[in-house]
N, C-alpha and C positions, 0 to 999 in steps of 0.2 A: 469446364476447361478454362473460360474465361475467367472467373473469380480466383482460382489458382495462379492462372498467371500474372493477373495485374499484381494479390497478396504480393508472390516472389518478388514482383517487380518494385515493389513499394519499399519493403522491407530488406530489397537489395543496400539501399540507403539507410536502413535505417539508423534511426539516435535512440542511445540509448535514455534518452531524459523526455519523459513525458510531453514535458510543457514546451518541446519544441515543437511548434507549425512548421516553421521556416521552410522545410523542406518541399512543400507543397501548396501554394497561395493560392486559395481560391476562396469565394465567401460561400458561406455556407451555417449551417444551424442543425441545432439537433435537439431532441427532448429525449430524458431519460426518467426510468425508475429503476433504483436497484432494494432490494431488501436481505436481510439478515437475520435468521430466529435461531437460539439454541437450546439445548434441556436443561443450558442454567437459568430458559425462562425468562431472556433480555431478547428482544425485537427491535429492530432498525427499518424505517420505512424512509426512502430519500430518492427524492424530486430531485432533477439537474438537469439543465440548461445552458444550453452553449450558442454564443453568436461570433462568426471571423467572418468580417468586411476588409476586405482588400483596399485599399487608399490610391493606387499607383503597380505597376509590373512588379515591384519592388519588397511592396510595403503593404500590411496587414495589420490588423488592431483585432482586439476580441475582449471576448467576455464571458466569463464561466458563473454559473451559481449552483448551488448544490446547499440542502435544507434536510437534515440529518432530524426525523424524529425518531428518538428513543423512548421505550418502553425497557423497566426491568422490575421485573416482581421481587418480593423481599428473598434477599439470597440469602444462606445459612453459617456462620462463622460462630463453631465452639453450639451448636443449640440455638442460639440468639440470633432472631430474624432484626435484619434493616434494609434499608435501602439503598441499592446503590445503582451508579451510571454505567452503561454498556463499556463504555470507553476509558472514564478517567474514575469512575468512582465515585458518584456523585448524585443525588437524588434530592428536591427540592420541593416538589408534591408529587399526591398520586395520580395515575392518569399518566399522561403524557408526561415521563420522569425529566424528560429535557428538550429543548428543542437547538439544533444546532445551525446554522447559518455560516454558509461559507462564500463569499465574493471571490471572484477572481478576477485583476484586469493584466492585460499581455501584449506586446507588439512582436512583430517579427518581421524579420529582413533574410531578402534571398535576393541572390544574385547569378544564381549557379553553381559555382566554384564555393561561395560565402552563402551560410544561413547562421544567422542571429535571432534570439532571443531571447524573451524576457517580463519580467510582469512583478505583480503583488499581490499578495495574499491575506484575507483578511477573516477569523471566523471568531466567532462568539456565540457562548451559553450560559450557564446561568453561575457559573461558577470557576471558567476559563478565558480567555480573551488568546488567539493566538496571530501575531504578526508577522510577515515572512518577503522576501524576497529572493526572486531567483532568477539566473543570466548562463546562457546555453549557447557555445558556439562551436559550431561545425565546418570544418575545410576539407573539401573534396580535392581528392589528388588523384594522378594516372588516371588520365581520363574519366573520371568518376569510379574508379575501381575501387579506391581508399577513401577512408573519411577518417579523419580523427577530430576527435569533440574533446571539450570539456564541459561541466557542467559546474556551478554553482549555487546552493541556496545558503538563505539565513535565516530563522526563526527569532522571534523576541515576544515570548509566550509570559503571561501572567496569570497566576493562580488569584481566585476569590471564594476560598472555603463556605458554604451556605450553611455549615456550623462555627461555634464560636471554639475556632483555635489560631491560633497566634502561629504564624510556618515561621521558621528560622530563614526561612528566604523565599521571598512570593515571584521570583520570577524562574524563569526555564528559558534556555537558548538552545539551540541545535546549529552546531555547523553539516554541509558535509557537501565535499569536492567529489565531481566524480571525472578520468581520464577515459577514455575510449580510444581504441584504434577496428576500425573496420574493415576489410578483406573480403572481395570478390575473388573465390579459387579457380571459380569453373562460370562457366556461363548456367548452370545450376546448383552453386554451394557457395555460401558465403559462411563467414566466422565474423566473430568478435571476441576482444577482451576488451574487460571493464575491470579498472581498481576504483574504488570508495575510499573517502575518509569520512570518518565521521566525531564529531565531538558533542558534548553536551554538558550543561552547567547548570547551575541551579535547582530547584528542591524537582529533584529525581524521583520520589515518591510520591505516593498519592495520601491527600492529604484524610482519606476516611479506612482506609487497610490499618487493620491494628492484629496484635496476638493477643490470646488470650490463653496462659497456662494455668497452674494452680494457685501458686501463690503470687501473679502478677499478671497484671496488663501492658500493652506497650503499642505505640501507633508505629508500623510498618517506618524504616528509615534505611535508606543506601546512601554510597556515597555521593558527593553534590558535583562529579566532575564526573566523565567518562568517555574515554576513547574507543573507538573502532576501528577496523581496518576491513577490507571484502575485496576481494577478488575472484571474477566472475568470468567465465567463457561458455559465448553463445553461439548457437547455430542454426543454418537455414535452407534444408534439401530439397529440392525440384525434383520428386522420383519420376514423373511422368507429368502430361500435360492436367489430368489428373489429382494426383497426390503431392502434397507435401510434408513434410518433418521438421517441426522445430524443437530443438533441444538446449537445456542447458545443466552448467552447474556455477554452485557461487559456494563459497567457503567464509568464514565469516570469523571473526577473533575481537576480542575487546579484554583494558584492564579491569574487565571486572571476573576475568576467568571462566569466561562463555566462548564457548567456541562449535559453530556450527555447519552442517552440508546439509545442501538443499539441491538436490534434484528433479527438473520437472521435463516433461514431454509433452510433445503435441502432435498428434495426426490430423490433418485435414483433409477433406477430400469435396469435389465436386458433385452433386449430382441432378447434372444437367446444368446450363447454362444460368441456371438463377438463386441455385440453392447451395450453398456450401457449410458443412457440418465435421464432425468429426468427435476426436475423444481424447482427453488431456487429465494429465498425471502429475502428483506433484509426491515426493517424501523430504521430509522435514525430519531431522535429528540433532540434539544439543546437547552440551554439557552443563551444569549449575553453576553459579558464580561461586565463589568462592566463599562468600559470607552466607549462603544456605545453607542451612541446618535440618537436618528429620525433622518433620514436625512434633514438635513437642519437646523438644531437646533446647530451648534456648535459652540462656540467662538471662539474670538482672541488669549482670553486668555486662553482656554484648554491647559493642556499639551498632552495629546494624542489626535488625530485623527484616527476614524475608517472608510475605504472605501472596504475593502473585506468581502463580506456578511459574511462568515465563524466567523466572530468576531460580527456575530447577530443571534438574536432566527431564526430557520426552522426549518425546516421537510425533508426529503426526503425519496424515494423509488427509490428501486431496484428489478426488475422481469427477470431471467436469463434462458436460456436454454443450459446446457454442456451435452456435445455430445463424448463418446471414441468407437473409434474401436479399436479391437485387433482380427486379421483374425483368432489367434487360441492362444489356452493356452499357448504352448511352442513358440510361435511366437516372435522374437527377436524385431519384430516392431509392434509401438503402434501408433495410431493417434488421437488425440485431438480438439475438436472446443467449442469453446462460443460464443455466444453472452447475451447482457447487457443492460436493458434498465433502463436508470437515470432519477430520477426527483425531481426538488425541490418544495416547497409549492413556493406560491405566496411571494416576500419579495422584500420592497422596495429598498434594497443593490443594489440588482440584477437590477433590474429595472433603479438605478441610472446610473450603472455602462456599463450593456448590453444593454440597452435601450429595456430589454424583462421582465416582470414579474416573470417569473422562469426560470430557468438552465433545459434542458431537450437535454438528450446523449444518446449517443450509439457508446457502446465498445465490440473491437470482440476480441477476442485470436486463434490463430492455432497454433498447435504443432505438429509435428514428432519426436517421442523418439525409440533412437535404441539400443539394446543393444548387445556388441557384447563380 
């Protein structure tokens, strides 16, 4: 009963922007591992680290790190094995295909009424560099009933191909604004909506995805700009001292002729004062851009080529079990676990590319948070 009702309590507030603290100042730390494997045979093993030291009633500083090791065995495009990165496409030797590194530093201000935030973002491997900023601010209104946020980030990412190709353009930016308005309905139900913008510029492909048909080859190419838009509404039921539900949807569009819903669910539940668990639901459906073609159907003459399924129609699903201990109310430490199971529909991308009909994973998360 307890863990249920502090969650409601928490997430009465909540923001919708990750990398805000503000709402909550205390110091604290935490160790994590998360991992990733799928039967296209790429492995994710990643350490993370978190330290928030409070300065003042006010004022907070912190520190995130996160060390992203990638493994991917040779994947299959047209017969012809190579190597590539889990992520961006990209393999340099065997063994350990990459290792990733990600800093994080952040400050945050609360005053009540006001939380601010903000930080910078820093990761590198052996063939990306990416740089970012981001600034979150939330105002509580009607006695803390409302909150409306904004959110902003900035990336200024650079490519460095670990083969020898020359990109028409080595860098990559991502904008994206996000608005929030928050609503307490009941003393057990809270909503949200959230709009996204999202923009992006520079070499949008990956610089090792190519096609291969009969009488030509061609390295994968989209276009170099790209807009988004998302619109999303969240929820948050107290069915009992007990049980909760969070639910949402988000709807998603861009000019590249993608347009997608995403629905997920969550049940929580208490059982006993230390352990809270539950089961959580996600379906995922999309339409293909507009420059996807059947595979096999592409010219000489196209200006784009598509080879990453994600730029064609599917489906996916997701079935999760999270898992928190907290030995006691007042207890300074908390422990955390998930696991994830991923799957895509059937899609010839996938099949081109992994030599497997669908994408099917499985991701865990463990945490220890302490607060002192």
């Amino acid at each position: 009963m307890q863990m249920i009702r502090y969650l409601f309590a928490s997430v009465m507030l909540f923001v919708p922007f990750l990398q805000t603290f503000a709402s909550d100042l205390k110091d604290s730390a935490s160790l994590g591992f998360d991992t990733y494997s799928d039967n296209g045979d790429v492995q994710v093993y990643s350490p993370t680290f978190s330290l928030m030291k409070t300065l003042s009633k006010n004022w907070l500083v912190g520190f995130k790190m996160r060390v992203d090791l990638i493994n991917a065995a040779s994947i299959k495009n047209g017969g012809r094995p190579y190597v590539t990165d889990a992520v961006i496409g990209a393999s340099a030797k065997d063994g350990p295909d990459d290792v990733r590194y990600a800093p994080t530093l952040m400050v945050a201000y609360s005053d009540g009424d006001n939380a601010l935030s903000g930080g910078v973002y820093y990761s590198t491997e052996n063939d990306y560099v990416g740089r970012a900023f981001f600034a979150n601010y939330v105002r509580q209104l009607n006695e803390q009933n409302t909150a409306l946020g904004i959110g902003v980030s900035q990336s200024f990412d650079k490519w460095d191909p670990v083969i020898k190709r020359a990109l028409p353009n080595d860098n990559r930016n991502e904008t994206k604004v996000d608005l929030s308005v928050n609503q307490l309905l009941t003393p057990t139900w809270s909503m949200q909506l959230v709009y996204s913008y999202m923009y992006s510029e520079g070499f949008l492909s990956s610089p090792y995805h190519y096609v291969i048909q009969d009488s030509f080859a061609r390295f994968e190419n989209y276009p170099d700009k790209r807009t988004g838009h998302a619109f999303a509404i969240k929820g948050v039921t107290l069915l009992n001292d007990q049980n909760s539900m969070n639910y949402a949807y988000r709807y998603y569009t861009d000019d590249w002729g993608i347009k997608s819903s995403t629905v997920n669910v969550e049940w929580l539940t208490d059982f006993g004062d230390a352990v809270m668990s539950g089961l959580r639901l996600r379906y995922y459906t999309q339409t293909g851009s507009d420059f996807a073609k059947s595979v096999g159907t592409y010219n000489k003459t196209d200006e784009y080529f598509a080879v990453d399924y994600r730029m064609s129609a599917f489906d996916s699903y997701d079935i999760g079990i999270p898992l928190t201990y907290k030995p006691s109310v007042t207890s300074d430490l908390s422990y955390s676990f998930s696991v994830d199971y991923y799957q895509t529909s059937n899609n010839d991308y996938i099949q081109n590319w992994y030599d497997k009909p669908k994408l099917q994973a499985v991701y865990t998360t463990l945490r220890i948070d302490y607060e002192f």
